[in-house]
C-alpha positions in Angstrom: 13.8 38.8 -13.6 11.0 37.2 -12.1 11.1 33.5 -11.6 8.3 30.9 -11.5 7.2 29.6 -7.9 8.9 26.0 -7.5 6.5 23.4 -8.3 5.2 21.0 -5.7 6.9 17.9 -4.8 5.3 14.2 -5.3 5.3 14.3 -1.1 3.6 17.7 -1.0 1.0 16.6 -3.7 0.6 13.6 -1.9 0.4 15.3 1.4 -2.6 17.5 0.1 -4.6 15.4 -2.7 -7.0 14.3 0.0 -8.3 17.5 -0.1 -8.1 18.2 -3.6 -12.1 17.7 -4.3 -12.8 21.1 -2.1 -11.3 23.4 -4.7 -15.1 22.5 -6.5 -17.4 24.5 -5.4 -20.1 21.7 -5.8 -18.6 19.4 -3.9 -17.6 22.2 -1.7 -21.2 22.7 -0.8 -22.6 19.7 -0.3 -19.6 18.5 1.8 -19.9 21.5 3.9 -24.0 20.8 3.7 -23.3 17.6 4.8 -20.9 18.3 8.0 -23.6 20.3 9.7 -26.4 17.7 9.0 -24.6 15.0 10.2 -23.3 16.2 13.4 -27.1 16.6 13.6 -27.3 12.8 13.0 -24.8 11.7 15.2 -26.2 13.4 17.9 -29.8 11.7 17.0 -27.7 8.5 16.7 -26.3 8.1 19.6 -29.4 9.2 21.9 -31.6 6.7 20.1 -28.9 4.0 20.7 -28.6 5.3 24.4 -32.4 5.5 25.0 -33.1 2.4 23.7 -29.8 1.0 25.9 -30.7 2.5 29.1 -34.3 1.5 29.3 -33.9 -1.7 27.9 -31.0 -3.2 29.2 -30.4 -5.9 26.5 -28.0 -5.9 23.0 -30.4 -7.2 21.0 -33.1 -4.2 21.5 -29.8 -2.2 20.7 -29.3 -3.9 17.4 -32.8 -4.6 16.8 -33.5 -0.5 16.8 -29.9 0.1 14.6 -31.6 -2.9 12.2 -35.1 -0.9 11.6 -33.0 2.3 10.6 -30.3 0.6 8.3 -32.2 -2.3 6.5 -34.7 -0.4 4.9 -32.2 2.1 3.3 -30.6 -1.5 1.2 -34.3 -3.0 0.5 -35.7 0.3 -0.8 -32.0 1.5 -2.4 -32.8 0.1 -5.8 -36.0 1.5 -5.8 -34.2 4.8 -5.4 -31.8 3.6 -7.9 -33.9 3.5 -10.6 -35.7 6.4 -10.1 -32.6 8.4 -9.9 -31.7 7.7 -13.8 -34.3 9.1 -14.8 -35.2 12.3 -12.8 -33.4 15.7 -11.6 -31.2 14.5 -8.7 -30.8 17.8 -6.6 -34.4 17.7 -6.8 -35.0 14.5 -6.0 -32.4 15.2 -3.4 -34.0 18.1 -2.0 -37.8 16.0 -1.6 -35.8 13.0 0.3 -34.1 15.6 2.5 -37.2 17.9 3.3 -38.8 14.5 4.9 -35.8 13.5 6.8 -36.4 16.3 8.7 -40.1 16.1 9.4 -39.0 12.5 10.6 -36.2 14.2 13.3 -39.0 16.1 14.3 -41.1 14.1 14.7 -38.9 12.5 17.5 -38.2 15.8 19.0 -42.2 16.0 19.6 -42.0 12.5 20.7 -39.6 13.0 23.0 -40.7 16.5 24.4 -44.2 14.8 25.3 -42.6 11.9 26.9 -43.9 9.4 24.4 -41.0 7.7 23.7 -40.9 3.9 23.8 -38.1 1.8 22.0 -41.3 0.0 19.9 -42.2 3.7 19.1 -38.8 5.1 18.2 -38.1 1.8 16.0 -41.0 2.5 14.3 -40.1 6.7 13.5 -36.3 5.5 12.9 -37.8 2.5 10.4 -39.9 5.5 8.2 -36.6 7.8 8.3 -34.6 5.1 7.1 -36.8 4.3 4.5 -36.9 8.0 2.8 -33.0 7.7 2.7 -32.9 4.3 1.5 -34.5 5.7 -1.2 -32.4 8.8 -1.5 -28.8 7.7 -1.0 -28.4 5.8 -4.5 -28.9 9.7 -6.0 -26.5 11.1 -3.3 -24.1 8.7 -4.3 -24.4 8.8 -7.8 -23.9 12.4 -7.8 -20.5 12.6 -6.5 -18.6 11.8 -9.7 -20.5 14.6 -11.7 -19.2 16.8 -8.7 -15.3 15.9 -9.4 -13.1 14.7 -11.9 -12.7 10.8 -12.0 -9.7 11.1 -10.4 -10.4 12.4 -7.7 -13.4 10.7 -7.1 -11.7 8.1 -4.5 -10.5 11.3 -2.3 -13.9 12.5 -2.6 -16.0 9.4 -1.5 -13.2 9.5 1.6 -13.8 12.9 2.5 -17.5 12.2 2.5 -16.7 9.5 5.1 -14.6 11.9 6.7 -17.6 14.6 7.1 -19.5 11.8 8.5 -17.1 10.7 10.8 -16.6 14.5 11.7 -20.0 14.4 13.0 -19.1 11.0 14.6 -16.8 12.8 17.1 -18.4 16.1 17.6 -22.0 14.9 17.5 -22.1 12.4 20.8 -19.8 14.7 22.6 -22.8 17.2 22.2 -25.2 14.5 22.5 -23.6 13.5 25.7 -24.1 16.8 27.1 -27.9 17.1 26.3 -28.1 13.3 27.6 -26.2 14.3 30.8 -28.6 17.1 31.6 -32.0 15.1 30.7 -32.8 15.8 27.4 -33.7 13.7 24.0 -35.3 15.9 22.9 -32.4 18.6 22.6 -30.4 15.7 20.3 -33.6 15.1 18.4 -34.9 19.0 17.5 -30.7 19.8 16.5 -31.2 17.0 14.4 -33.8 18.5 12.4 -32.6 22.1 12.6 -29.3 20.5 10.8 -31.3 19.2 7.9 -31.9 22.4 6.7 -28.4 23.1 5.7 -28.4 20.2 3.2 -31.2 21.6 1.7 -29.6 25.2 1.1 -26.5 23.2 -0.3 -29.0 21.2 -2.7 -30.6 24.6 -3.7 -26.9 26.5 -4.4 -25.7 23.7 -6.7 -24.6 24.9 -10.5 -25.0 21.5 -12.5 -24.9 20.6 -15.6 -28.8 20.5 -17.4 -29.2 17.2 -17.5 -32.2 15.6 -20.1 -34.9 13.6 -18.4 -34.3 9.8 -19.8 -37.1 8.6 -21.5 -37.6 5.1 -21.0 -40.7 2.9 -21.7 -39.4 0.0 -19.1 -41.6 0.2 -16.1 -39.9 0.5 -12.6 -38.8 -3.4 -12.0 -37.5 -3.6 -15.3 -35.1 -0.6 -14.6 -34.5 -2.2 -11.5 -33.1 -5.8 -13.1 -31.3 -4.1 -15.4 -29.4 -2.4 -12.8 -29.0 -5.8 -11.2 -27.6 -7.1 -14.5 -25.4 -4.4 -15.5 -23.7 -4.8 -11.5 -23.3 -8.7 -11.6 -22.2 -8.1 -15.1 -19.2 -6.3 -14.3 -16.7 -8.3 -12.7 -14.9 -4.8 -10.3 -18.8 -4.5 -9.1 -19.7 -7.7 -8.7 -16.2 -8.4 -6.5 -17.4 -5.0 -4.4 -21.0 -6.6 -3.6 -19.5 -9.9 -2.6 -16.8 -8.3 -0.2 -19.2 -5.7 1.4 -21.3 -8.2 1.9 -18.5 -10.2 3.7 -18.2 -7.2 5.8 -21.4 -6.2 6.6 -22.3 -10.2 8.2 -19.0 -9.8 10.0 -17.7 -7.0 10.9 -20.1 -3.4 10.6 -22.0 -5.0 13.6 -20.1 -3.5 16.2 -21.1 -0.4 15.4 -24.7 -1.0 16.7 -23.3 -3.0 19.9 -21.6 0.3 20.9 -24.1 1.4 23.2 -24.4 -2.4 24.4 -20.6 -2.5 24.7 -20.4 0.8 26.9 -23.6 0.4 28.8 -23.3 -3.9 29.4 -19.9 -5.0 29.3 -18.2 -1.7 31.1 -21.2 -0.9 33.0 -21.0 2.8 32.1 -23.1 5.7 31.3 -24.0 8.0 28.4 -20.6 9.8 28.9 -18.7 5.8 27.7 -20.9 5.7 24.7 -20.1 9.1 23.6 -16.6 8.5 23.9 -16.6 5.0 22.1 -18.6 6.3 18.9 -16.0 9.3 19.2 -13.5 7.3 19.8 -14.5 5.1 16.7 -14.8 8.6 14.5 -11.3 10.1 15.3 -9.7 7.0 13.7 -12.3 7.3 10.4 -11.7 11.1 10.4 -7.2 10.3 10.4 -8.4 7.7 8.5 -10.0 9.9 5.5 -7.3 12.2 6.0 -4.1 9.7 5.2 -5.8 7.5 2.8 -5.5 9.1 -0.7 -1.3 9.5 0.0 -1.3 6.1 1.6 -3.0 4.6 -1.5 -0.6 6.4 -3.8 2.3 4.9 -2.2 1.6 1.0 -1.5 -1.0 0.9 -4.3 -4.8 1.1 -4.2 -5.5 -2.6 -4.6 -3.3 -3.0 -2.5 -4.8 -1.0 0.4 -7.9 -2.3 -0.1 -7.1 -5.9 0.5 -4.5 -4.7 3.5 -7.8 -2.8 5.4 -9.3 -6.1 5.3 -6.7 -7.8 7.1 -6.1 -4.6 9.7 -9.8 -4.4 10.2 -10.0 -8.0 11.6 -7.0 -7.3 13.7 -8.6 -4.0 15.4 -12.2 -5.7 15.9 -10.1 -8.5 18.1 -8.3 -6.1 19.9 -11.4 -3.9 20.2 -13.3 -6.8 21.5 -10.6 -8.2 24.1 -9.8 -5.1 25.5 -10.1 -5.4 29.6 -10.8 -1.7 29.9 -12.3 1.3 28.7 -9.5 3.4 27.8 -8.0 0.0 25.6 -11.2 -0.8 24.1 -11.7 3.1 22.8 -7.6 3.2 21.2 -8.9 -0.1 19.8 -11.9 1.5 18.3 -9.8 4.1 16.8 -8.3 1.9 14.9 -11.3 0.1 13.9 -13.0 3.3 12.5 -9.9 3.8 10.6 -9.3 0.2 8.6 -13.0 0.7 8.4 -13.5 3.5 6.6 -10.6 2.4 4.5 -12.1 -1.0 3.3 -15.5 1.2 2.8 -13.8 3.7 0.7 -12.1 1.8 -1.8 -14.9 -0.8 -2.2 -17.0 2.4 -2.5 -14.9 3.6 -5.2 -14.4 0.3 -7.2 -18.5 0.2 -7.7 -18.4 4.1 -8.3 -16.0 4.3 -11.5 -16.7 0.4 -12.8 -20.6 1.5 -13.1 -21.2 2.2 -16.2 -22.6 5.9 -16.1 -26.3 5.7 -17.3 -27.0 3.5 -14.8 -24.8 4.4 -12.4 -27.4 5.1 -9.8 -28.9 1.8 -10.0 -25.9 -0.3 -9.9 -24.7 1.4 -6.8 -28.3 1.4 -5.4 -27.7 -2.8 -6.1 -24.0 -2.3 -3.9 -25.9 -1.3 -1.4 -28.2 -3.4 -1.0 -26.1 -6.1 0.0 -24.8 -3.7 3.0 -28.2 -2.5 3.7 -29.3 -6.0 3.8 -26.7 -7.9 5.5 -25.7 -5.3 8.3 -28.8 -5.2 9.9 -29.0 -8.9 9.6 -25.7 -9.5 10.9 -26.6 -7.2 13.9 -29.4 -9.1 15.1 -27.7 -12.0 14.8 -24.6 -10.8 16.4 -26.6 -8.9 19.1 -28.3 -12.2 20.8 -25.4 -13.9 20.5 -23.7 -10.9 22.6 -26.6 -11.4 25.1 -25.8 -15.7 25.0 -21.8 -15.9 25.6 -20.6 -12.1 25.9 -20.2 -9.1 23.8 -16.2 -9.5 23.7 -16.0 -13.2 22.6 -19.0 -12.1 19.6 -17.0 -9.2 18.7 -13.4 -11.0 18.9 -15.0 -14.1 16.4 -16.3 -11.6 14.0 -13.0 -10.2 13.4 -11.4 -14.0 13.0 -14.5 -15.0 10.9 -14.0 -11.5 8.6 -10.3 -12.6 7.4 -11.0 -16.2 7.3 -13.9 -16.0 4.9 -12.2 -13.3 2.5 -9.0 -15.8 2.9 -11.0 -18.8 1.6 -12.2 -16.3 -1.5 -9.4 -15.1 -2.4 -8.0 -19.0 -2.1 -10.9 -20.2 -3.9 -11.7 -17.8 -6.3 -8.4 -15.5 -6.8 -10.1 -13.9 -10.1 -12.5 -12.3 -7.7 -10.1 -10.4 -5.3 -7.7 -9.2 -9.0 -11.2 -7.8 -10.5 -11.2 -5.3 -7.4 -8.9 -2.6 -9.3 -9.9 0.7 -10.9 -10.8 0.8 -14.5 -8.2 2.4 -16.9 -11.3 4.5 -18.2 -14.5 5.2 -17.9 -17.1 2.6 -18.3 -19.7 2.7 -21.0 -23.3 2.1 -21.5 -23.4 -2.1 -22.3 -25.7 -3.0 -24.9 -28.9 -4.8 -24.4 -27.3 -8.0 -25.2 -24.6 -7.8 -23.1 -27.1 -7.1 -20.3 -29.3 -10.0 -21.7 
């Protein structure tokens, strides 16, 4: 007689849910879509941040170039918010793509004709960062019509996992076309790597989705959006704590280059191995945080990443050496991507779905917004009393804000839990 196979047990599911959003073939492609283009963009990333480093000298022209790629994508986000809920995504996806890559190579050109000039590669990085400001809200908003809503926190983890893939691989290969002379080699991959995003776009099977007609002009979508995300209390918690965050702590990762090329006086070769460095935690990270969360709790998890996150940016910061200051980078990436994730998630499922893009587009913002800002602050102030007292005081002024919040306003840290079910469309009045 023949017997059934024995059913998994809770540690096996556990052991393997954070890989449970491959078996779609959706999000199959665009994570696999996604893994080439952004070793392509890691590479870009850290030869613009090592350019810029090495000719300049200075943290601030480090930040200041990491600032003209980031801010635009939270100014122009609900832009691309609100014209995501109304058109074809893939497509729209497929546009924003196509011009990321004229915009790599464009720097590839640049760089091949020696033209390259940290004023000129601010200015090609500022346009790039613009086209996926206004893209990302739709990439985003796509990934819980690629899953079930269960598995949508493993999913938005495994996306940071793909980037953070391309975090360790990418300035290992940047390094080496650094090391033997060339930008323009990490600038014309870059663009190559685009184009398997764009066949993942093309191969989707989704579901036909009816055009919204809508009579409200642009900034009118665009408020309601706003309103519907300070509306609901999960979101509006999200957008306060990232925005914690991104003052505090998510500068360090444009003072990299500073920190390898100014405080350990070392070449392309240190950078490469601190963004790696910073990627192999995210990438363990991604990989343990769906049967982590199902054990302690999500909640949970979320508010422990904030306290572990400030603990690794202090002993990132005071680390006397290289080899210390790349384990504490590690686990930086990894509390990191944790705190990211789940905030991530929160502002995904608590959205209600018809304007799903433009809430998250209004998430964003605030990290688009306040990153950049934080860096140049932070970056000066690196170049006034040190980049390890800076780095060490953003990690004591992370917990000690979110402390005072969760002190002063404990409703605001208990809203930060995943809805039972899906959210619906609130009325006009309720948005009023």
């Amino acid at each position: 007689m023949t017997t059934a196979p024995p059913a998994a047990t809770p540690t096996a599911r556990r052991r393997w849910s954070a890989l449970a959003p491959l078996r779609h073939r959706n999000y199959a492609l665009v994570f696999a879509g996604g893994a080439i283009s952004n070793l392509g963009t890691w590479m870009e990333t850290v030869a613009v941040g090592d350019l810029v480093a090495n000719r300049t000298g200075e943290a601030g022209w480090t930040a200041l170039v990491a600032a003209a790629g980031f801010l635009p994508m939270g100014l122009l986000g609900p832009v691309g918010g609100a014209i995501a809920d109304r058109v074809d995504r893939r497509r729209f996806l497929l546009l924003t793509t196509s011009l990321q890559l004229c915009c790599a190579a464009t720097l590839a050109v640049l760089a091949a004709t020696d033209h390259v000039s940290p004023p000129v590669v601010a200015a090609v990085v500022f346009v790039a960062g613009c086209i996926q400001g206004v893209g990302f809200p739709a990439y985003m908003a796509m990934v819980p019509d690629l899953v079930p809503s269960d598995e949508v926190l493993s999913a938005t983890s495994l996306n940071q996992a793909q980037w953070n893939l391309g975090r360790v691989l990418g300035p290992a290969l940047a390094g080496v076309a650094i090391g033997l002379g060339s930008y323009t080699a990490a600038f014309a991959i870059n663009a190559a790597s685009f184009a398997a995003m764009l066949l993942a776009w093309r191969a989707l099977r989704l579901p036909h989705r009816e055009p919204v007609i809508v009579e409200d002009g642009l900034w009118a979508r665009i408020a309601t959006g706003a309103r519907a995300a300070w509306t609901e209390p999960g979101v509006r918690s999200a957008i306060v704590l990232i925005s914690v965050v991104a003052l505090t702590a998510s500068p360090f990762i444009s003072l990299i280059p500073a920190m390898a090329r100014v405080k350990f006086e070392g070449s392309s070769t240190l950078t490469s191995w601190f963004v790696s460095a910073q990627g192999v935690g995210a990438v363990l990270g991604a990989l343990v945080l769906t049967p982590v969360a199902e054990r302690v709790g999500r909640h949970r998890l979320l508010i422990g990443s904030v306290g572990l996150l400030a603990a690794a940016l202090v002993a990132y910061g005071a680390a006397p050496t290289p080899l210390l200051a790349g384990v504490g980078l590690g686990f930086v990436g990894l509390s990191y991507l944790w705190l990211f994730s789940s905030l991530g998630t929160i502002a995904q499922l608590r959205a209600p779905t018809d304007l799903r893009a433009r809430v998250l587009a209004c998430y964003f913002l605030a990290l688009g917004v306040l990153y950049p800002v934080g860096s140049m602050i932070q970056g000066p102030i690196a170049d006034r009393i040190g980049l390890s007292r800076t780095t060490v005081g953003s990690g004591v002024l992370l917990v000690t804000v979110v402390g005072l919040i969760a002190l002063a306003r404990p409703e605001r840290i208990a809203a930060l839990r995943e809805p039972a079910a899906p959210q619906p469309h609130p009325t006009p009045s309720e948005l009023a």
